[in-house]
mmCIF file as gemmi writes it, N, C-alpha and C atoms, coordinates in Angstrom:
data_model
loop_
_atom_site.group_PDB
_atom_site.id
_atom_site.type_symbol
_atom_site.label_atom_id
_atom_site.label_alt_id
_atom_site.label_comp_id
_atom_site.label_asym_id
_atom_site.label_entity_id
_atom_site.label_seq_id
_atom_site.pdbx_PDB_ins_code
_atom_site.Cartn_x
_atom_site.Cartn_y
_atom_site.Cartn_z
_atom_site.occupancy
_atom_site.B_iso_or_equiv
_atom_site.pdbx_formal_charge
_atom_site.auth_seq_id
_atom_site.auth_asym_id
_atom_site.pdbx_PDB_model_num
ATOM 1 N N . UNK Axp A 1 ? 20.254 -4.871 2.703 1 0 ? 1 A 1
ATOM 2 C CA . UNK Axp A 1 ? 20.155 -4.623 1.281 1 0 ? 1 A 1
ATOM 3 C C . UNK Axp A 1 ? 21.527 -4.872 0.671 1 0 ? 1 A 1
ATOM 4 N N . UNK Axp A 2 ? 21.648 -5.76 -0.63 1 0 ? 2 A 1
ATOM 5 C CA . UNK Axp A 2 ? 23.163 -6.062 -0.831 1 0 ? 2 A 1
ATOM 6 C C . UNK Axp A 2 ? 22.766 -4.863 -2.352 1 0 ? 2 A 1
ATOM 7 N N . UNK Axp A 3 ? 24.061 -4.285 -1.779 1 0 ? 3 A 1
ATOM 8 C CA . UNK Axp A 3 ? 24.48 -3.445 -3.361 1 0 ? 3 A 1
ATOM 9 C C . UNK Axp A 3 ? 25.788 -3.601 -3.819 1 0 ? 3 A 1
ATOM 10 N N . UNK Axp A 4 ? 25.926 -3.52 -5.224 1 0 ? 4 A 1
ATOM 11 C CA . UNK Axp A 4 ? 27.478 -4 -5.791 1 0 ? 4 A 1
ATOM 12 C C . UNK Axp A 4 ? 28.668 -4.06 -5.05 1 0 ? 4 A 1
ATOM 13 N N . UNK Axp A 5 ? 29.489 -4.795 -5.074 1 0 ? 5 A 1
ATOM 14 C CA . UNK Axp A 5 ? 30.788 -4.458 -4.417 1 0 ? 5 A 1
ATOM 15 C C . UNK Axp A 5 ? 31.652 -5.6 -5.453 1 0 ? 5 A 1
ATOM 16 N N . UNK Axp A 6 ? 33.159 -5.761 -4.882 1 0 ? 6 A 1
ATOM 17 C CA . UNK Axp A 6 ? 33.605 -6.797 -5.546 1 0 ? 6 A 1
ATOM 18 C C . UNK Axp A 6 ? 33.715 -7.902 -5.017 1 0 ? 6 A 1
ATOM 19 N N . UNK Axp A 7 ? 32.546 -8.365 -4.515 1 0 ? 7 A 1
ATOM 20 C CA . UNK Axp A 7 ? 32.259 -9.257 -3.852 1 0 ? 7 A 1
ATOM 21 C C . UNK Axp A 7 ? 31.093 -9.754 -4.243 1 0 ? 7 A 1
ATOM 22 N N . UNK Axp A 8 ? 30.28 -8.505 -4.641 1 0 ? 8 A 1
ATOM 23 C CA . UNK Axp A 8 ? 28.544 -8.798 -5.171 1 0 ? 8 A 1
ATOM 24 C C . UNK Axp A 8 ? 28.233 -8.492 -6.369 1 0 ? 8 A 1
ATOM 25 N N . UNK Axp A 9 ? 28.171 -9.407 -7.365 1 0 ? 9 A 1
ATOM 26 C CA . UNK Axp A 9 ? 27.865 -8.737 -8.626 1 0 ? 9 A 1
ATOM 27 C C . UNK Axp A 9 ? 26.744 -7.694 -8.686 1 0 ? 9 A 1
ATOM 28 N N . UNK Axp A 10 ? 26.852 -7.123 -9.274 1 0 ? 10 A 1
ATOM 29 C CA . UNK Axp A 10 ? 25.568 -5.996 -9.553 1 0 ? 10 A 1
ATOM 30 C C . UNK Axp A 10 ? 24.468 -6.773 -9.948 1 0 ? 10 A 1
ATOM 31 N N . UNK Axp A 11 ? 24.161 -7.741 -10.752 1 0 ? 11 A 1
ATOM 32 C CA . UNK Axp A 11 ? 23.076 -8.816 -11.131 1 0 ? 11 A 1
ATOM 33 C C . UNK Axp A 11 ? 22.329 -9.362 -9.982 1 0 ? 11 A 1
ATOM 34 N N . UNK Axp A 12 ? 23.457 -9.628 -8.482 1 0 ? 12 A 1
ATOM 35 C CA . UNK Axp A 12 ? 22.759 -10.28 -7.288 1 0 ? 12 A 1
ATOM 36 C C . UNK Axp A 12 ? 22.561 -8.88 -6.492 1 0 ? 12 A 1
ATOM 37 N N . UNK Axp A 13 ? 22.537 -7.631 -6.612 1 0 ? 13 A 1
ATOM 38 C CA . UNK Axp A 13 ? 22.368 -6.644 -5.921 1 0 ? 13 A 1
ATOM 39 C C . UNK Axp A 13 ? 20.607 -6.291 -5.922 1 0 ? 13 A 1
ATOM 40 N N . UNK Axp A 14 ? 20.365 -5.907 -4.831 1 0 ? 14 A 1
ATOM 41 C CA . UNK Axp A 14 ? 19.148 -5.26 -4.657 1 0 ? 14 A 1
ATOM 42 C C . UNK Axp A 14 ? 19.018 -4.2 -5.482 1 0 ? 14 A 1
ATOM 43 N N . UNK Axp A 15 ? 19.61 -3.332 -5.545 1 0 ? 15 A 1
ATOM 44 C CA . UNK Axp A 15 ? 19.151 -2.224 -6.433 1 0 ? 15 A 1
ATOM 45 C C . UNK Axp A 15 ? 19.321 -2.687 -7.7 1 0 ? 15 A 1
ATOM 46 N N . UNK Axp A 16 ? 20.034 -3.904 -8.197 1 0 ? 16 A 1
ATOM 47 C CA . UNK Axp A 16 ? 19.32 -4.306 -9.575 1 0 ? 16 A 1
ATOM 48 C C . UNK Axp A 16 ? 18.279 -5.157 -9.455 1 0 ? 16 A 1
ATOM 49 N N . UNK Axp A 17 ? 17.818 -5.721 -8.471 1 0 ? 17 A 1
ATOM 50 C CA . UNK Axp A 17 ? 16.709 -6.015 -8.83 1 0 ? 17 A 1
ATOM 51 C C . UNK Axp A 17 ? 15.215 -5.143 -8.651 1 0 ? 17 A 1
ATOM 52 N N . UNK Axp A 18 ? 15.395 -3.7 -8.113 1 0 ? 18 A 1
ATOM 53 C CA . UNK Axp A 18 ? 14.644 -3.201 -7.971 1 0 ? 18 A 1
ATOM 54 C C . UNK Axp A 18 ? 13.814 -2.925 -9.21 1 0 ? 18 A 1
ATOM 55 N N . UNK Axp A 19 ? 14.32 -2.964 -10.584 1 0 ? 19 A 1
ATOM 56 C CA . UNK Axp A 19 ? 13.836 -2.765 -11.484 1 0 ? 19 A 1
ATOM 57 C C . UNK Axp A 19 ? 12.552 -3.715 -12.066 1 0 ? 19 A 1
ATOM 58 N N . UNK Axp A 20 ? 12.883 -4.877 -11.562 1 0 ? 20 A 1
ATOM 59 C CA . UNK Axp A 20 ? 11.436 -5.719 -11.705 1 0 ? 20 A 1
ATOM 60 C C . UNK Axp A 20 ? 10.061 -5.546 -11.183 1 0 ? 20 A 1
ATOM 61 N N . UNK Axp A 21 ? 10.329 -4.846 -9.78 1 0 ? 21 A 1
ATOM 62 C CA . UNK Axp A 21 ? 8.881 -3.935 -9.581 1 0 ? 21 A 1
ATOM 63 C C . UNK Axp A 21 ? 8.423 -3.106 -10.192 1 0 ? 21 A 1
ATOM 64 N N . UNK Axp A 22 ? 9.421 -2.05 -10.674 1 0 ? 22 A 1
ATOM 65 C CA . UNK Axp A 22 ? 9.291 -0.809 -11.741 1 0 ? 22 A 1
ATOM 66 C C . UNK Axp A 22 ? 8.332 -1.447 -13.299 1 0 ? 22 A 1
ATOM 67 N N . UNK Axp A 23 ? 9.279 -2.565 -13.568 1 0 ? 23 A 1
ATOM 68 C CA . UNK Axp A 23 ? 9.018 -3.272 -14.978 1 0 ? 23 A 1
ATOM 69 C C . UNK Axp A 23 ? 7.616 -3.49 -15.175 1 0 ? 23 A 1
ATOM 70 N N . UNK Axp A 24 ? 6.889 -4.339 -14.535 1 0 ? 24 A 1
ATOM 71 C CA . UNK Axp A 24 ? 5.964 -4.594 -14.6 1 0 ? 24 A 1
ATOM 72 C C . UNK Axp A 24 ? 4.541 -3.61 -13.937 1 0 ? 24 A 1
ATOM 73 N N . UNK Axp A 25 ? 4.915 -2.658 -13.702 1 0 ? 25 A 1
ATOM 74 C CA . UNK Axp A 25 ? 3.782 -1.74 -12.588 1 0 ? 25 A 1
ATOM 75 C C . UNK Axp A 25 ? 2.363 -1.913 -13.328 1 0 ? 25 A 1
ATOM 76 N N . UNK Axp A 26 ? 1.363 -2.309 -12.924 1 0 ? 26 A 1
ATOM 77 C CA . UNK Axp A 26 ? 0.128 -1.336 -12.767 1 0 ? 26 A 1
ATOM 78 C C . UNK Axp A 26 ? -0.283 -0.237 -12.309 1 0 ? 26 A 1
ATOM 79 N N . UNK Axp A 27 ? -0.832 0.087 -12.554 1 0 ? 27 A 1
ATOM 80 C CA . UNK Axp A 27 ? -1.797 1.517 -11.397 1 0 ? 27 A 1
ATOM 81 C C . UNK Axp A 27 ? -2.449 1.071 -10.391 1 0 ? 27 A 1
ATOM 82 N N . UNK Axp A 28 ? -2.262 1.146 -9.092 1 0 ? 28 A 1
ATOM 83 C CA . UNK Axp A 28 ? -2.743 0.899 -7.883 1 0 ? 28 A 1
ATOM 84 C C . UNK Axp A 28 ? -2.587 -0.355 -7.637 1 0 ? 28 A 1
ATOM 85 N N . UNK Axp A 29 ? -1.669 -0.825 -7.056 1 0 ? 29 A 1
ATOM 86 C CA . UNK Axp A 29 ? -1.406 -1.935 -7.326 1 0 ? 29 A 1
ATOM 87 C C . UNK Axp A 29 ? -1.056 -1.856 -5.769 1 0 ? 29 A 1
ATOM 88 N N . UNK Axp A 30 ? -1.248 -2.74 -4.874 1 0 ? 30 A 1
ATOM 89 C CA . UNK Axp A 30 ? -1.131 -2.966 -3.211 1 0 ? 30 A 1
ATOM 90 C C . UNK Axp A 30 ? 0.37 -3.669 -3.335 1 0 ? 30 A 1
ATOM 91 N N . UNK Axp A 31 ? 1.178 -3.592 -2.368 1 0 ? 31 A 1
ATOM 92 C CA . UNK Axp A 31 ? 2.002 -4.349 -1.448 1 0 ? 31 A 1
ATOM 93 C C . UNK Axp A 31 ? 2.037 -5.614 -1.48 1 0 ? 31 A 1
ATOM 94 N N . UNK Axp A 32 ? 1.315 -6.5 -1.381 1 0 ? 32 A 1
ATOM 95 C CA . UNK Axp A 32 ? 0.976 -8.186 -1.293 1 0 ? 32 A 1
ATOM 96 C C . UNK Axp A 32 ? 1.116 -8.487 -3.182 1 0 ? 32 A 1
ATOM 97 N N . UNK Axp A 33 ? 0.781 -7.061 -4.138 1 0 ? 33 A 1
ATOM 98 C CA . UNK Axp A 33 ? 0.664 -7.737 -5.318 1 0 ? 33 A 1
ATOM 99 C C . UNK Axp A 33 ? 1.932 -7.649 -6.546 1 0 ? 33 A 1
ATOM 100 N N . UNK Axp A 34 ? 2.501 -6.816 -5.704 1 0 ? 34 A 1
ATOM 101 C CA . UNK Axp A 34 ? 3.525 -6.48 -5.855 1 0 ? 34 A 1
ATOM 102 C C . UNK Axp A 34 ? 4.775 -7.502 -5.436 1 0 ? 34 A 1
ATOM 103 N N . UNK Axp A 35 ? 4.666 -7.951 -4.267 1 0 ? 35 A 1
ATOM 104 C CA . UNK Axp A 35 ? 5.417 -9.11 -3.268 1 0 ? 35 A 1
ATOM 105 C C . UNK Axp A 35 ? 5.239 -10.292 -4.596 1 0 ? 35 A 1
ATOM 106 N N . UNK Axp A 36 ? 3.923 -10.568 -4.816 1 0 ? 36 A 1
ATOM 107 C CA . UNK Axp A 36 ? 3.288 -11.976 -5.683 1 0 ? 36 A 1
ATOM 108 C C . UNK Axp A 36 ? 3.867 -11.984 -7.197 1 0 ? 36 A 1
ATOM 109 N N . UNK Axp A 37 ? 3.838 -10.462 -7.453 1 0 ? 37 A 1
ATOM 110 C CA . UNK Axp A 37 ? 4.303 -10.476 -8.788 1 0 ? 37 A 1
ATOM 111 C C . UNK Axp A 37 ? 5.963 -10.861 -9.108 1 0 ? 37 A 1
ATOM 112 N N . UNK Axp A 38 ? 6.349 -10.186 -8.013 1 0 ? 38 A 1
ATOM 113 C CA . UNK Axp A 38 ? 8.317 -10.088 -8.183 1 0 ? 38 A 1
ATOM 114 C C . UNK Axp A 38 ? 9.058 -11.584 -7.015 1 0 ? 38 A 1
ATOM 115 N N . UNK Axp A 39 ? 7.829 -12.202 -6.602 1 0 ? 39 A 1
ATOM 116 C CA . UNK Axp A 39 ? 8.385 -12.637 -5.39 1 0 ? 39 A 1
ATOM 117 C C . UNK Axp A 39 ? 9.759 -14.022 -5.782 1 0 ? 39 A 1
ATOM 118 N N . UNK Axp A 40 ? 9.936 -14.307 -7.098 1 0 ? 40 A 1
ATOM 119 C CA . UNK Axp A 40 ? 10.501 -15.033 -7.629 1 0 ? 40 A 1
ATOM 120 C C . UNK Axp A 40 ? 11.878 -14.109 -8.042 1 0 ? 40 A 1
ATOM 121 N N . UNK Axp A 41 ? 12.124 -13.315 -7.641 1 0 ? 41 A 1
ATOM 122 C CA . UNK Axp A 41 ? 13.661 -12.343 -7.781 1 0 ? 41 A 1
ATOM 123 C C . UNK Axp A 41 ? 13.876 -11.882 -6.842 1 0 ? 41 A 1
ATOM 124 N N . UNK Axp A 42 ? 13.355 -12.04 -5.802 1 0 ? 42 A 1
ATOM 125 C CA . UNK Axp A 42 ? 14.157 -11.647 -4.706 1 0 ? 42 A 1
ATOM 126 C C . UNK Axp A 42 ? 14.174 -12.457 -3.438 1 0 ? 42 A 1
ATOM 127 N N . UNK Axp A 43 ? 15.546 -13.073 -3.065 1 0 ? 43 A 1
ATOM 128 C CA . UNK Axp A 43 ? 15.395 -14.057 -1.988 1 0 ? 43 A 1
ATOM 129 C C . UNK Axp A 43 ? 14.687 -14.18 -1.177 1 0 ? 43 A 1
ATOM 130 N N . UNK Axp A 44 ? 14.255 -13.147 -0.268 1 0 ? 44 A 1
ATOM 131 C CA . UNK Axp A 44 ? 13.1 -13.143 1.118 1 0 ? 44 A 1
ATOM 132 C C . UNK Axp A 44 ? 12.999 -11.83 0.656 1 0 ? 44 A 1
ATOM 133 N N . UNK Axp A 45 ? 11.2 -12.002 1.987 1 0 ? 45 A 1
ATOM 134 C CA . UNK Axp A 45 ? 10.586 -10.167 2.028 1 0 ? 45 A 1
ATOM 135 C C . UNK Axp A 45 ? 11.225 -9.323 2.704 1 0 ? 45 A 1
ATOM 136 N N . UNK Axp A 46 ? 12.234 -9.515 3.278 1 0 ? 46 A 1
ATOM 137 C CA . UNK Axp A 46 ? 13.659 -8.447 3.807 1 0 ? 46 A 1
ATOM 138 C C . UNK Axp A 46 ? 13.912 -7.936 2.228 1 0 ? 46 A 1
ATOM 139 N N . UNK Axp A 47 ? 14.43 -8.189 1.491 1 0 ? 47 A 1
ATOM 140 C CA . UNK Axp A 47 ? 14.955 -7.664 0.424 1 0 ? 47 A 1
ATOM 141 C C . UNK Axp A 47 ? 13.741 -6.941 -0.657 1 0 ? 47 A 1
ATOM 142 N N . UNK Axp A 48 ? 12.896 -7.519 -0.853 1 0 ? 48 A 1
ATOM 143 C CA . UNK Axp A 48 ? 11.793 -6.837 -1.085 1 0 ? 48 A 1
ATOM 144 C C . UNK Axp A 48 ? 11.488 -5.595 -0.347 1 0 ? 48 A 1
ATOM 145 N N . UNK Axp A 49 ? 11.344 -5.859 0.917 1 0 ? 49 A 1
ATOM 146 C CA . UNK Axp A 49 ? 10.644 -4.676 1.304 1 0 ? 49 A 1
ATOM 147 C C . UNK Axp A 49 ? 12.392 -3.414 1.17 1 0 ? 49 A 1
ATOM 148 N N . UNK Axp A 50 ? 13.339 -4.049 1.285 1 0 ? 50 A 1
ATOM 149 C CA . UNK Axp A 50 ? 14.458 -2.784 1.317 1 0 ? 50 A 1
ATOM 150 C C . UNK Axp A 50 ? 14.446 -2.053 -0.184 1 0 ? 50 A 1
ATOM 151 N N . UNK Axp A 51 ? 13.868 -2.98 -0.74 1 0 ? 51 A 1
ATOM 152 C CA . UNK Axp A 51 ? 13.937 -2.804 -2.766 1 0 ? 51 A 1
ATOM 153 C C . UNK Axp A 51 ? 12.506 -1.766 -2.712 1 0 ? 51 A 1
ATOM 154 N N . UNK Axp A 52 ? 11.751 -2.074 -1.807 1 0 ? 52 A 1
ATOM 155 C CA . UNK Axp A 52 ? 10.176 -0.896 -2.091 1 0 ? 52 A 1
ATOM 156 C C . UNK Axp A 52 ? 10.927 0.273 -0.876 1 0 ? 52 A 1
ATOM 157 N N . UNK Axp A 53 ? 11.477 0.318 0.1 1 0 ? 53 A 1
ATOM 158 C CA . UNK Axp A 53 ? 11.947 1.625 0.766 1 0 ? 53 A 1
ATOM 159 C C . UNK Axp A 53 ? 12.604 2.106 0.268 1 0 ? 53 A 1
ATOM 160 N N . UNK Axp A 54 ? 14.073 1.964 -0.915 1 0 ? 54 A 1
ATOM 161 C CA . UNK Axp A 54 ? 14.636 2.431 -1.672 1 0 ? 54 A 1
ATOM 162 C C . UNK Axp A 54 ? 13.879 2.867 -2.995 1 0 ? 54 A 1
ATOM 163 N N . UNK Axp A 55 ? 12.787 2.626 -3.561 1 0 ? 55 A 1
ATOM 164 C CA . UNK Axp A 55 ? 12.54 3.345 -4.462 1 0 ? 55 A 1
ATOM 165 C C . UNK Axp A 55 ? 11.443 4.326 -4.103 1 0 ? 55 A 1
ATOM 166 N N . UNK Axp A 56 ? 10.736 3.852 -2.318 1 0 ? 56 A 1
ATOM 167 C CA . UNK Axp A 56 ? 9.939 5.284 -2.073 1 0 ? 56 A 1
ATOM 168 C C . UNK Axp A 56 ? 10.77 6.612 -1.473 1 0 ? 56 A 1
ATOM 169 N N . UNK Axp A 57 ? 12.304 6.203 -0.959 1 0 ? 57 A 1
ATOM 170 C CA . UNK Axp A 57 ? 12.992 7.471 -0.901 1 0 ? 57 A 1
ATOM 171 C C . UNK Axp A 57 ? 13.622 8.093 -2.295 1 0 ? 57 A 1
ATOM 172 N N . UNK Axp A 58 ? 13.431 7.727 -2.992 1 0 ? 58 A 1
ATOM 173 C CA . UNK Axp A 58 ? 14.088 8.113 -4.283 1 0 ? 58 A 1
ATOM 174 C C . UNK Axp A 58 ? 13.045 8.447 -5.322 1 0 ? 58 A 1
ATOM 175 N N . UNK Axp A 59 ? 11.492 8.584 -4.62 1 0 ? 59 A 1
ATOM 176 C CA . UNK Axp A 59 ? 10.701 9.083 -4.861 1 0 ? 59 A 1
ATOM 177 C C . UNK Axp A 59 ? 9.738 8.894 -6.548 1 0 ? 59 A 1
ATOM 178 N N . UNK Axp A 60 ? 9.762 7.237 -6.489 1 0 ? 60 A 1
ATOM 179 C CA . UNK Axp A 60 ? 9.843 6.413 -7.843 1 0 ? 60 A 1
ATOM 180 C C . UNK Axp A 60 ? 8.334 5.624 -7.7 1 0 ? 60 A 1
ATOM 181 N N . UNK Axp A 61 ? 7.964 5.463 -6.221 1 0 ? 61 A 1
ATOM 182 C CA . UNK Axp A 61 ? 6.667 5.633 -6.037 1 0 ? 61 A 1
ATOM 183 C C . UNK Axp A 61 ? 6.131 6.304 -4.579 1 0 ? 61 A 1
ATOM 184 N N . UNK Axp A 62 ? 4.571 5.962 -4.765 1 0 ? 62 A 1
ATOM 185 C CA . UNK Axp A 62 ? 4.101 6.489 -3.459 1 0 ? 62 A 1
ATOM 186 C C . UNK Axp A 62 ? 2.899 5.751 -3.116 1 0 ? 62 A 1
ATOM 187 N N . UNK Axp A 63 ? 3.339 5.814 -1.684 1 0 ? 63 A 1
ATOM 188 C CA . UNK Axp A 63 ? 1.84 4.925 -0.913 1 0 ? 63 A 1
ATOM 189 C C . UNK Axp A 63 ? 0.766 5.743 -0.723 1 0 ? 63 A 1
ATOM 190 N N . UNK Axp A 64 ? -0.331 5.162 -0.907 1 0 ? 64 A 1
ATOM 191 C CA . UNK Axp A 64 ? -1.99 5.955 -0.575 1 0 ? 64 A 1
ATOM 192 C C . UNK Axp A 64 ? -2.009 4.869 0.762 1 0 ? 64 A 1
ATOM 193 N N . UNK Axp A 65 ? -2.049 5.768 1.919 1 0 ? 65 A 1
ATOM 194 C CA . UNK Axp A 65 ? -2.019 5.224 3.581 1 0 ? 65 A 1
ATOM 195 C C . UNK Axp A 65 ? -4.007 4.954 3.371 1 0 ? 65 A 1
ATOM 196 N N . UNK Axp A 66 ? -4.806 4.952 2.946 1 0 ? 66 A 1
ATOM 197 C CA . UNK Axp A 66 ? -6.24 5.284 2.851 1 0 ? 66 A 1
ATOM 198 C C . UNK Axp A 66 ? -6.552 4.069 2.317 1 0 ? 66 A 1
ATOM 199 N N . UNK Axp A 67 ? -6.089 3.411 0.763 1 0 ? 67 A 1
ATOM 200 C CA . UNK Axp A 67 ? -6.155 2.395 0.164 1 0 ? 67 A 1
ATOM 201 C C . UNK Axp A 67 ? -5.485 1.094 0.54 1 0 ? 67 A 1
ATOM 202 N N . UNK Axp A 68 ? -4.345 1.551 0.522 1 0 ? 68 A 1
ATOM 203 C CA . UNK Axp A 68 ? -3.172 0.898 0.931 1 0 ? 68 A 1
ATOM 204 C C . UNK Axp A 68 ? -2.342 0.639 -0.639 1 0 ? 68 A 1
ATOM 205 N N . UNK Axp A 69 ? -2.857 1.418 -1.719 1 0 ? 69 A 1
ATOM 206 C CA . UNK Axp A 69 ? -2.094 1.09 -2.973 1 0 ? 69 A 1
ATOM 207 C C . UNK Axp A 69 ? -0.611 1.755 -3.273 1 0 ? 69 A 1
ATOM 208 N N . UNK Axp A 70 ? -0.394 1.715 -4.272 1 0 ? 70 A 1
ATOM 209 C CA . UNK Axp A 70 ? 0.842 2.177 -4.408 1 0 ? 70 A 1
ATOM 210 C C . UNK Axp A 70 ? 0.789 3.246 -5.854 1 0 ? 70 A 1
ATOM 211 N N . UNK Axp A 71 ? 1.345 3.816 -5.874 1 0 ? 71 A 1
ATOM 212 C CA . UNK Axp A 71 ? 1.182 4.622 -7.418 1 0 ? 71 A 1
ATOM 213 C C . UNK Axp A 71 ? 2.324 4.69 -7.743 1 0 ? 71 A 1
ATOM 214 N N . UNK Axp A 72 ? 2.888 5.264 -8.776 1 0 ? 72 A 1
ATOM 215 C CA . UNK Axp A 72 ? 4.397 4.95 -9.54 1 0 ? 72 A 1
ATOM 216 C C . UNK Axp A 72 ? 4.416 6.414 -9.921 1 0 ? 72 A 1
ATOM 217 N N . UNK Axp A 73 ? 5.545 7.086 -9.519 1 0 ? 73 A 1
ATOM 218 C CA . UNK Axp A 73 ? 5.936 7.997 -10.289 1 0 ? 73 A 1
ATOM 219 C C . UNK Axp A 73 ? 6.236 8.051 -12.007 1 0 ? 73 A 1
């Protein structure tokens, strides 16, 4: 996961781009549609998926293990 330094602008940082998943949310919205929607801001699904583990520890969403959706705090 790249986060600011003076080396990394904050613009190319993961945690700024985490906000483009946030931006656009639906309600129940799966993993794959989420990937499809943002998949044009973030280099590979390494960074994606570190951009969805950082906002489920920070408790911004949550997975339904049953559906497989996602809900948004």
């Amino acid at each position: 996961m790249l986060v600011p330094s003076k080396f990394t602008r904050l613009e190319e940082s993961t945690l700024f781009r985490m906000k483009n998943i946030l931006s656009g949310a639906t309600e129940a919205e799966s993993v794959q549609d989420i990937y499809h929607r943002t998949r044009d801001v973030f280099r590979d699904a390494s960074e994606f998926l570190h951009a969805l583990d950082a906002l489920f520890v920070l408790g911004l969403l949550d997975i339904d293990v049953d559906s497989g959706s996602i809900r948004y705090a």
